[in-house]
N, C-alpha and C positions, 0 to 999 in steps of 0.2 A: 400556468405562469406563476412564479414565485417574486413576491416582492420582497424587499428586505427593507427593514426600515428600525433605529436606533432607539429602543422603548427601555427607560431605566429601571434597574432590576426594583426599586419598591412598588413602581406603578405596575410592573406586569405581574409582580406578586398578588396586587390589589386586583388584577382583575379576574385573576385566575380563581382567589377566592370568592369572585364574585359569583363565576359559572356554578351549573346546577350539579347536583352528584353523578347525574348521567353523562354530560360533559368534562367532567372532575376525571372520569374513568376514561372517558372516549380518547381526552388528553395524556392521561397516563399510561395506554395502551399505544398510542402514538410516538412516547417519547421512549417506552420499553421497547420498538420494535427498532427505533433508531441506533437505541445502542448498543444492540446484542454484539459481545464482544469477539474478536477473531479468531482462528480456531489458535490454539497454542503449536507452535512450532516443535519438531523433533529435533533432537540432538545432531543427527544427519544433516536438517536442514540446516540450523544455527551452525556448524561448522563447517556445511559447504558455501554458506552464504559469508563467512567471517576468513573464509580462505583465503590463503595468497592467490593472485594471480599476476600475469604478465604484463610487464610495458610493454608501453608501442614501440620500442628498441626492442626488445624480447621477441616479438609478433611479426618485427621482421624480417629478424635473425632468421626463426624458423620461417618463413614463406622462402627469403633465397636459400637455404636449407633445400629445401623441399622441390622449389626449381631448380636447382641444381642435380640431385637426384635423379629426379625426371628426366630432365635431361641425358643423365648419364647411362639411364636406364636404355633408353630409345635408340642409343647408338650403337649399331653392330659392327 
């Protein structure tokens, strides 16, 4: 269970230099594993993620599109 609680950055400075060198580390190893950063994105991804895509007018142009077809398909 995580509490959260508002400790201002001089006093948790103070207390951090308080801890021993072993906890100095144990903290340091804690806070490196939090922030290993994301992997970096490829160009593929960045550009399919920056892409145009369709309105919901667009979306259902193409669905009666698509019923319609269907439709037209089915009728001999």
């Amino acid at each position: 269970m995580k509490t959260k609680t508002h400790i201002p950055f001089q006093e948790l400075l103070m207390i951090v230099k308080q801890l021993s060198p072993t906890q100095k580390a144990r903290l340091q190893e804690e806070l490196a594993a939090e922030s290993i950063p994301e992997p970096k994105k490829s160009r593929l991804t960045e550009l399919l993620l920056n892409g145009p895509v369709f309105s919901d007018e667009q979306i259902k142009t193409i669905e009666d599109n698509r019923k319609s077809i269907n439709q037209w398909r089915t009728k001999s």
